[in-house]
N, C-alpha and C positions, 0 to 999 in steps of 0.2 A: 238492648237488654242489659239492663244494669244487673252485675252481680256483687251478691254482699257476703262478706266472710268475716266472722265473729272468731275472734282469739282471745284467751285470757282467764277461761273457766278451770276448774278444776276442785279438788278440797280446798276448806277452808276452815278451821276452827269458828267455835261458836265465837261469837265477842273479837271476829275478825274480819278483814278488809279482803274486796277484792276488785281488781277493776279491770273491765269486758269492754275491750276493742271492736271498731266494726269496718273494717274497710271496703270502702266501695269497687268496682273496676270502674268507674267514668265519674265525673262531677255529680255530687249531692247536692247541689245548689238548687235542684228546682225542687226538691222533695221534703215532703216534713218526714221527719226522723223517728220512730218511734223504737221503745226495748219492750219484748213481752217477754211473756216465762210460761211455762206447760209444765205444771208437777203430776207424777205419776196418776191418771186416775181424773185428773183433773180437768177442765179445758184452760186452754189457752186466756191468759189475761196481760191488760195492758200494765205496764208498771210505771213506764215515764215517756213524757215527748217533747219534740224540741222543732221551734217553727225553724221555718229557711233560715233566717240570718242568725240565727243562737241566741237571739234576745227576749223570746219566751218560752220557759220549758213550764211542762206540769207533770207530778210528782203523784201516782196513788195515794190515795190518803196513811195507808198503810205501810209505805217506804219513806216517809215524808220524814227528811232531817236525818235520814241512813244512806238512799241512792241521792246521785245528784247525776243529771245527763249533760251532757256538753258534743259540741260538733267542733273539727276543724275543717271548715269548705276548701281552706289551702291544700290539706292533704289528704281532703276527701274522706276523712276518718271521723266518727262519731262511738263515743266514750259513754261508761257507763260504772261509776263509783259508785263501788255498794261497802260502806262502814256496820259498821255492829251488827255482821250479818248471825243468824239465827238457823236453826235445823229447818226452819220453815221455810225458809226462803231457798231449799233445795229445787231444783227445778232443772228444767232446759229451757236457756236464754236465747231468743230471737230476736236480731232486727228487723226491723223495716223500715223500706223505704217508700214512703205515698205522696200520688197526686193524685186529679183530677184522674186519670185513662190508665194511669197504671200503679201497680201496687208490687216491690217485690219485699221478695223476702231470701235474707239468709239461711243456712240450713241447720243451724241451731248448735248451743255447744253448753254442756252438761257443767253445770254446779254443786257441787253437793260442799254442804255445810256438816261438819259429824266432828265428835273429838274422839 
């Protein structure tokens, strides 16, 4: 059972940076990586992902050129840079982690953009 724990959220001003930690409890090496967000009201959407080796991520069209995702498999840790964030991009951020047979997920940790 892999568990994932996300640090790093909290306020943010508009027209500011933040960046969402994920650490795993075992090796992320077999899993692709993904960041979702859940705003009040809303369901759950994907934002960014990143294959096993970190040499291809994809980017919502809508965060494209603000988040950028990044893994490190050495320390089991997979990153989540968000620049010129926006009141919109208020949410609760989740990892996951997927394969084939299993799928986890972190327990999410709250964002909020406001000035």
């Amino acid at each position: 059972q892999l568990q994932l724990v996300e640090s790093g959220g909290g306020l943010a001003q508009p027209g500011g940076s933040l960046r969402l930690s994920c650490a795993a409890s075992g090796s992320i090496l077999p899993y692709y990586i993904g960041w979702f967000r859940q705003a009040s009201g809303s369901e759950r959407e994907s934002i960014a992902c990143i294959s096993k080796s970190g040499g291809t991520t994809t980017v919502a069209s809508s965060e494209k050129g603000r988040f950028t995702i990044s893994r490190d498999n050495a320390k089991n840790t997979v990153a989540l840079q968000m620049n010129s964030v926006a009141p919109d991009d208020t949410a609760v951020y989740y990892c996951n982690a997927h394969e084939v047979d299993h799928d986890y997920w972190g327990q999410g940790i709250q964002v909020t953009v406001s000035s």
